[in-house]
N, C-alpha and C positions, 0 to 999 in steps of 0.2 A: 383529481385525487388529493391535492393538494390543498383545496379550498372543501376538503369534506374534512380531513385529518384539524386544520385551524377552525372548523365548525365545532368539530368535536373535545377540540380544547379548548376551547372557549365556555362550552354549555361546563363542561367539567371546574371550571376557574369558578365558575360563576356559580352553581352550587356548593364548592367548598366556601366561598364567602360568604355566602347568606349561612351556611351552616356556622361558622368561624361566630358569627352576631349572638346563637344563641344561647340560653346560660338554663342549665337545668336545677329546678327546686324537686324536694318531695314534701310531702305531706300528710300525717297520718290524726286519723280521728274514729269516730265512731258508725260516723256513715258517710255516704259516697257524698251530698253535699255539703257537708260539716266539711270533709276535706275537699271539697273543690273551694270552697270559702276562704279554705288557709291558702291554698293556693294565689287565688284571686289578690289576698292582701299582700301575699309576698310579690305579686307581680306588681301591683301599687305602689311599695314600701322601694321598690327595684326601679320606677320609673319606665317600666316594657310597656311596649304599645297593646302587646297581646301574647297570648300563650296556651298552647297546645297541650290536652293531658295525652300524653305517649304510653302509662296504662295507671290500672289499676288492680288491688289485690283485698281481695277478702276475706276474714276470718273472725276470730272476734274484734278485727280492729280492719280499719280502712287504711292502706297504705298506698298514694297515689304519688304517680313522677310525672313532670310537666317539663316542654320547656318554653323558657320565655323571651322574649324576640323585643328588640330594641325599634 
């Protein structure tokens, strides 16, 4: 039981840390690539290895949230 509880806080440590790394951008334009494009440069401009869009919103404007990972 012991070595399942130090399992389980371990996987726990170790998703708070990667999560701890990432840095969230938004970006809004007028269509879904126009702001994936902002995004892309802020992720350049930030030096991130890579970056995830976590969503996006539509109306007459594009408002998209990413986040970006070192």
């Amino acid at each position: 039981m012991k070595t399942l509880t130090q399992i389980a806080a371990a996987s726990l440590l170790s998703v708070m840390a990667f999560g701890a790394s990432a840095q969230s951008v938004t970006a809004t334009a007028s269509t879904l690539d126009s702001a994936e494009a902002v995004i892309a440069q802020k992720a350049k401009e930030m030096n991130a290895s890579q970056y995830k869009i976590t969503s996006a919103h539509m109306g007459n404007r594009v408002t998209m949230s990413a986040e970006l990972y070192k």
